[in-house]
N, C-alpha and C positions, 0 to 999 in steps of 0.2 A: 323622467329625470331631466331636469335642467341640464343647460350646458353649462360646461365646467372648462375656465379659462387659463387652467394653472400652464395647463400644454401649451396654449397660445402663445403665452409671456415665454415659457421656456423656447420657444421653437423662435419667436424675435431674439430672444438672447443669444440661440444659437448663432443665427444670422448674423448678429451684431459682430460675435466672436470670428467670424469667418471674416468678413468684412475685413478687420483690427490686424490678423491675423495675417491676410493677403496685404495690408498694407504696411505691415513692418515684416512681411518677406521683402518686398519689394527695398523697403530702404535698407535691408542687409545685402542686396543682390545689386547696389545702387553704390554702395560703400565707398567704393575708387572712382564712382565718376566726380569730376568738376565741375561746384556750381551746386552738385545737388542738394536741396536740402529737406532733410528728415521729416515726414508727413505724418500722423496719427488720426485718430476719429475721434469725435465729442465723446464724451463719456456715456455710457447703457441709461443713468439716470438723467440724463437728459434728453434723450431719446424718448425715456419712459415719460419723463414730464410732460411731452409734446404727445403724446398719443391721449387721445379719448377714446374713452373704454366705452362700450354699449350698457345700458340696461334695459334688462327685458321686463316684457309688460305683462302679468300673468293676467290683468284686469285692465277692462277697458276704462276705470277711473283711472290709472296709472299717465303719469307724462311719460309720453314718448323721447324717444334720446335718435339720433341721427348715426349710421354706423360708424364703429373706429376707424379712422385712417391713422396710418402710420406713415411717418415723412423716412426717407432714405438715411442711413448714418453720414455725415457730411466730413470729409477728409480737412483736418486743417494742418500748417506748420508748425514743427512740437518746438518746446522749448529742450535746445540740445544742452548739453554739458560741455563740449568742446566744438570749436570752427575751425576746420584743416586748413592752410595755407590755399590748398585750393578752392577753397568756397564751401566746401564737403562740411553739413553740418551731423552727418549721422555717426553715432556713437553704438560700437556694435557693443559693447557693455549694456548700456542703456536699452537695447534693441530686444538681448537675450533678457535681461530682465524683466520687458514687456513681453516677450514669450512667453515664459514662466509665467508669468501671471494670465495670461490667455489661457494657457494650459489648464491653471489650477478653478480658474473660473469655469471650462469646458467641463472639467469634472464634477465639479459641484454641481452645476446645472444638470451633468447628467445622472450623476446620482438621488437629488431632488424627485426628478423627474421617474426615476426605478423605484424610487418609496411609493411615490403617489400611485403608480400603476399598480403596486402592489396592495397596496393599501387599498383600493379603488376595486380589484380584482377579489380581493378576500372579503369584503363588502357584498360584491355580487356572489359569490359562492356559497357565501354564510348565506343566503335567502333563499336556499331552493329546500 
């Protein structure tokens, strides 16, 4: 059986999610400093754009492909909703609503990810 890359993608997406995750804990825990301003990461699909995926060679007619590298998710300055008197450009509205959506992505991903296993398991069971 060939490898199967669905786990791969879900397990960077995880990643990604932590990553996003850690960095808008950070500017909720950041909220009242001075100066600071609100950070996020590039979006999953562009992360995903920047990755080369392998393909495998079952024949030696086959072109060869070089392995996937994955570059790091890159932290940039988000566009906030409001600037505090002090510089403070984090919006814990905007923060919790990027939460939520980390959340509901987390789930998906692992939900996705509990079909396919399943699906993938009852496959190998149905054959003995």
């Amino acid at each position: 059986m060939g490898a199967v890359y669905l786990f791969d993608l879900a397990s960077r997406q995880a990643q990604w999610l932590a990553v996003r995750q850690a960095t808008i804990a950070g500017n909720i825990s950041n909220a009242n400093t001075p100066g600071f301003k609100a950070l996020d990461v590039e979006p999953f699909s562009s992360v995903l754009d920047k990755t080369q995926l392998a393909m495998a060679a079952t024949s030696s007619g086959h072109i060869g492909f070089d392995a996937p590298h994955v570059r790091s998710a890159k932290v940039k300055k988000t566009e906030s909703w409001e600037t505090m008197h002090s510089g403070n450009s984090v919006s814990i509205e905007q923060e919790m609503m990027k939460a939520g959506t980390v959340n509901r992505e987390h789930n998906l991903n692992t939900s996705i990810v509990r079909s396919f296993h399943r699906m993938l398991m009852a496959s190998v069971k149905g054959g003995q």
